[in-house]
N, C-alpha and C positions, 0 to 999 in steps of 0.2 A: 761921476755918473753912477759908477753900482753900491758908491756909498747910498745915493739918495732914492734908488732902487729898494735897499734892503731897509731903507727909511720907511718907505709907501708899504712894503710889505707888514712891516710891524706895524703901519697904522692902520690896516686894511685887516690883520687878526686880531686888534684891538676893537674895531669893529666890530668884529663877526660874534667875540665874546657877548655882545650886548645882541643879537640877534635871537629872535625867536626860533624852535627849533619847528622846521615843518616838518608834513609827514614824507617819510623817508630820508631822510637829513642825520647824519651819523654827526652828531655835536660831541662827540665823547672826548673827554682827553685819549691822547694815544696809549696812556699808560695804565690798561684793561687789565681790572683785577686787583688792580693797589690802591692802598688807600692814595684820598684825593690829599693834592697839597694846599697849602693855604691860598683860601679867596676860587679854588677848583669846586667846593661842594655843591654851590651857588647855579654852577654849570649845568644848562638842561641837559634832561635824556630824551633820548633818542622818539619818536612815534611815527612805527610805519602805519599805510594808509593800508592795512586790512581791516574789519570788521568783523567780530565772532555772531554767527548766527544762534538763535535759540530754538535748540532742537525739539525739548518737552517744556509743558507749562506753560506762563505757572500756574501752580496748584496750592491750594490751602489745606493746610494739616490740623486738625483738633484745636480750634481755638477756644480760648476761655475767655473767663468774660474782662480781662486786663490783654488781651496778649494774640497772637496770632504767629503762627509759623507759614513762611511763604518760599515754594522749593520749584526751583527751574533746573534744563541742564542747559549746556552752551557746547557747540561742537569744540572750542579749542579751550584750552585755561584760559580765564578771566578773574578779575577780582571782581565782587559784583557789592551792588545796595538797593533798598527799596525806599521807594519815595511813597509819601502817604498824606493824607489829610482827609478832612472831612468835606473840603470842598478840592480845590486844584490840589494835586498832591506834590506839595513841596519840605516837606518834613522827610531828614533823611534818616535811616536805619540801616546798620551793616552788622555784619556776621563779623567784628574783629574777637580774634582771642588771644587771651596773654600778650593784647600790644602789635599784635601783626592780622593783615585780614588775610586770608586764605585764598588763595590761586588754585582753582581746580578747574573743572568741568560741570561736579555737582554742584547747587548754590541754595541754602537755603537759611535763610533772614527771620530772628523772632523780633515783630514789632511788639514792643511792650508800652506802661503806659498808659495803656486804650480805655474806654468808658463802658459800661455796658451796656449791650443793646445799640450800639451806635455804628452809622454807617460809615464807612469808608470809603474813599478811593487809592486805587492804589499802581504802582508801576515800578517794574523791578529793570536794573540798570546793570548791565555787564559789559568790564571793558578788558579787552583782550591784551594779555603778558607775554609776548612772541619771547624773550627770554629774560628768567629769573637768577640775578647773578646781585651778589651781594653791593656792588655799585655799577649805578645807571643801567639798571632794568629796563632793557627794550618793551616800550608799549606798543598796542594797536588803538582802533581807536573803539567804541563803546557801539552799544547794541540797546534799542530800549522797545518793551512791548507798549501792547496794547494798554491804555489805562483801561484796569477795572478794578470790581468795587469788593469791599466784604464787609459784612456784620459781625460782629462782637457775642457772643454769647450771652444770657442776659435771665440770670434766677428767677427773677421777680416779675418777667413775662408769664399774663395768662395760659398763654396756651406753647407748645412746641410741636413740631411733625416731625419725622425723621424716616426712608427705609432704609432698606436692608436686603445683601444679596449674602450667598456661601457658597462657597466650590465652582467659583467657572473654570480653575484647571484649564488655564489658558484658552480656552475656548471665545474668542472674540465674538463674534456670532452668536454665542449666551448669552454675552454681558449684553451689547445691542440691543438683543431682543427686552429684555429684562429692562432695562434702563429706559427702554422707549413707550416704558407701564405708567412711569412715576411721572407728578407734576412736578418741577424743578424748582416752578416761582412763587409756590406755598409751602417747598420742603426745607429745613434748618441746614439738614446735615444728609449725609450717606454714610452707613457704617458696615462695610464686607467681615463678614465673617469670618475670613481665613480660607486657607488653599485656596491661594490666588495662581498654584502650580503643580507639578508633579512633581520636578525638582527645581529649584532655584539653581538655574544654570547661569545667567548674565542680566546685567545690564539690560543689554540689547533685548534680551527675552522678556524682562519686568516688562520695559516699555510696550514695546511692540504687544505682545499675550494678555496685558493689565491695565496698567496705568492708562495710556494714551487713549485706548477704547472708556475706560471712566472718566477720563477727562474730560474727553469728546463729548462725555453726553450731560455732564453736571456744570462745567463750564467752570472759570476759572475763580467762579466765583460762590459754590458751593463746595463747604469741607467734608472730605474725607478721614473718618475714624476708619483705621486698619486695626484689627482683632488679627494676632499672627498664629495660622494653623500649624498642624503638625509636618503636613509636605513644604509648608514656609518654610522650614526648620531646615531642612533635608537639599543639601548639592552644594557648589563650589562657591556660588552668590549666597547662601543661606547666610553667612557671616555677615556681608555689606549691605543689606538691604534694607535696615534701617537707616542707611544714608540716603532711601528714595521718599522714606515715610517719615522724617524726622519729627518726633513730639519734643515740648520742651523738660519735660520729666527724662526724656534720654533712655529710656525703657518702653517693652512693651505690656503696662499694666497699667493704668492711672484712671482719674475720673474727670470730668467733666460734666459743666449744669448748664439745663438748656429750660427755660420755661418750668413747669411741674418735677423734670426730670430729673432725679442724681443718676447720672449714667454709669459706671462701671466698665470699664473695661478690663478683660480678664485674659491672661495668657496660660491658656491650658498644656501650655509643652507637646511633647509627645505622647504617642498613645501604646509605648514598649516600653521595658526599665533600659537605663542607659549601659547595663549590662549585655543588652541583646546582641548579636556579633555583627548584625547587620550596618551597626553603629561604629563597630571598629574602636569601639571605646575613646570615641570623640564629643561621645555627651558628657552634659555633665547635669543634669535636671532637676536631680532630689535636691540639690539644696537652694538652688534658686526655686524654685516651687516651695520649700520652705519658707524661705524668702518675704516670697510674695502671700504666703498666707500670713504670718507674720503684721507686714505691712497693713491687711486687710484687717485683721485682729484691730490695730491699734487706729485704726479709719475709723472703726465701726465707734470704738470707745471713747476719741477726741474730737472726729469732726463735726462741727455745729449742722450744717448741711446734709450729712448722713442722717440724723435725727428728726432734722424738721422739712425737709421735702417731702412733697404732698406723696412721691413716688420714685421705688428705689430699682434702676434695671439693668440686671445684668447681661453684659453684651459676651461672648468668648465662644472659642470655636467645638471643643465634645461636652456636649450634650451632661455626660460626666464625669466632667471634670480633670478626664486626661489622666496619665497611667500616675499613681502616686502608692510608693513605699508603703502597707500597711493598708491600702485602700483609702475611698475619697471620705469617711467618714465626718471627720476634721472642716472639710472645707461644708460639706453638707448642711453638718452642722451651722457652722458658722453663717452660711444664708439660712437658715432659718432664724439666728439667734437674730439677724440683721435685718428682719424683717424685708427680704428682698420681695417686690411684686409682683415681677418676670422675671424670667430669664430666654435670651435670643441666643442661640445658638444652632449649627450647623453638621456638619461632620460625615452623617452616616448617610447623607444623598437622595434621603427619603422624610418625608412631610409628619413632622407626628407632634400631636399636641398632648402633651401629659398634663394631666390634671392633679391639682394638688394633690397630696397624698398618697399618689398612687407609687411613688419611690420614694416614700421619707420624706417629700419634697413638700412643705407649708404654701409653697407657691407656683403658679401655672409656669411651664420647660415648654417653649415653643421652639421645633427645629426644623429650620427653614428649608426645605428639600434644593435640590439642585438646579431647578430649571424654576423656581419661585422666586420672587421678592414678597417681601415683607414691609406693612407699614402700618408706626405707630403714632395714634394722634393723641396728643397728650392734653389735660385739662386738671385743676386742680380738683375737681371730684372724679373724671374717671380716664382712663385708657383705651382707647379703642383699637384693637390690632386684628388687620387684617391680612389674608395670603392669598396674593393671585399668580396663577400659572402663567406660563410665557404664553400663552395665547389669549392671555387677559381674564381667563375663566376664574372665578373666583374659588376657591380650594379651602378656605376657613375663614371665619372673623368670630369674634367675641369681643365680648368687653369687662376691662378690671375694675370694678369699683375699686376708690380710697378707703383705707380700713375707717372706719366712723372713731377707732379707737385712737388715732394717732391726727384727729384734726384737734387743734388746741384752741 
């Protein structure tokens, strides 16, 4: 009898081996943490029946016209992907690097590949890693949003739109007001100018004082260009916080083409030497501003697109050009050699339109006051940029003609 007892039992865990594992179902061999033996690897893991929610997002980061960055958070670690297409979105994409995908809470997916000018749908997938242990990693089960959609960026489009805020310094009830100015369903892009803070303290404070009020109002399906100001710089988040804005250039300097436009983005650093003591001598700025002029230098001289867009605009957050060794002459220079046609920027909190020449400057410095948006409509002959107050009043417009010298 307990011969054919300990018979049923072995045939009853020989069973169980073929068994699918449900949620909450501890399938694990017992010998946790060692490698598995032969004919063990096969054996599922574990998935309990939690669900990770999606706190922020998502949101789209600076696309270009092959590529798109798409950034969510999730309250617990998940591994996450983005499903995409042009009709149902079934085409996957994931954030794996060096061979493994990343388990966090931040998530953010570059779909590449893409067409220009073309639309998308899209839905981003995160499934929760209760724990991460070198074999049979406890899962949860997955989380998926709303499908929505994005456009591609697209040079050889006639026309593009775009605004622009600066300095809400967490101020929610700024950005609101401001964002509730602009049409959403004619506009390309939104590009903040910087000091999005006083200090970069958290996470929690990106979200809650920034992002999620931009979100809110541009929706998941219009990109955000972030321009990082000097108070960006400045508190204990200042470090991590391009893990909320991720571009695929992995910096915050790069270009991107929208319609007429070569856009520029420009990171003006701080506006002290990094000798200042208030700094504690945790900057390090003169050479990466090096750097980046540099880089700018060698844009101007190779990029095909720097030369033949109908118009060149630089986005960055003072006005000029942020505290630089020696003064900004160098970079001054350099938008002029570049024929740049604007420049948007921010900083000083107050509304001022300089007109060519009046600093050295070949081209119109528009700085967008603190309680403005700004918006420009772009066309292969001209530019039309306008500034309305938060109460809708309108504060400037002009328009830039294309130099007649640089149509071919």
């Amino acid at each position: 009898m307990v011969k054919n007892l300990s018979r049923y039992k072995l045939l009853a865990l020989i069973l169980l081996s073929f068994c699918p594992v449900l949620p909450g179902q501890d399938a694990r061999p017992t010998r946790e943490g060692q490698p598995p033996r032969v004919g063990e690897a096969a054996n599922p893991y574990v998935v309990y029946d939690t669900k990770p929610v999606i706190l922020h997002g998502p949101y789209l980061m600076a696309p270009t016209e092959t590529s798109v960055v798409v950034a969510w958070t999730t309250d617990t670690p998940c591994h996450s992907k983005v499903l995409y297409g042009t009709g149902e979105p079934s085409i996957e994409a994931n954030n794996a690097k060096d061979g493994l995908l990343p388990v966090g809470t931040n998530h953010s997916v570059r779909i590449t590949g893409l067409k220009p000018g073309q639309s998308y749908q899209y839905q981003v997938v995160s499934t929760r890693v209760v724990k991460l242990k070198g074999y049979w990693p406890d899962k949860g089960l997955s989380v998926k949003s709303t499908v929505s959609s994005f456009t591609t960026f697209d040079a050889t489009r006639p026309s593009t739109a775009f605004y622009a805020i600066t300095d809400t310094h967490e101020d929610v009830a700024r950005i609101d007001a401001l964002l509730k100015l602009a049409d959403w369903r004619h506009a390309d892009f939104l590009v903040h100018l910087g000091d999005a803070f006083n200090t970069a303290e958290s996470e929690e404070q990106a979200f809650a004082k920034w992002l999620d009020p931009i979100v809110n109002a541009i929706g998941p399906s219009t990109p955000l260009i972030q321009v990082r100001g000097n108070h960006d710089s400045r508190g204990p988040f200042a470090r991590n916080l391009f893990s909320l804005v991720p571009v695929e250039e992995g910096r915050y300097f790069y270009t991107r083409d929208s319609g007429p436009v070569h856009l520029l983005a420009i990171d003006t650093g701080e506006d002290k030497p990094d000798s200042t003591n208030v700094y504690a001598h945790l900057n390090d700025f003169a050479p990466y501003r090096a750097q980046e002029l540099a880089w700018l230098e060698d844009h101007t001289r190779s990029d095909k697109r720097m030369h033949d867009a109908p118009f060149r605009i630089v986005v960055m957050h003072q006005p000029g050009w942020g505290y630089i060794e020696g003064g900004n002459e160098p970079w001054a220079d350099w938008a002029n050699r570049s024929k740049i046609d604007l420049v948007l920027a921010g900083h000083t909190h107050r509304f001022a339109h300089i007109q060519p020449g009046q600093r050295g400057n070949s081209y119109p410095i528009l700085v967008v006051g603190q309680d403005q948006l700004a918006k420009v409509e772009a066309t292969a002959a001209q530019l039309k940029v306008s500034v309305q107050a938060k109460d809708g009043s309108t504060v400037d417009s002009f328009v830039v003609e294309r130099n007649a010298a640089r149509v071919r």
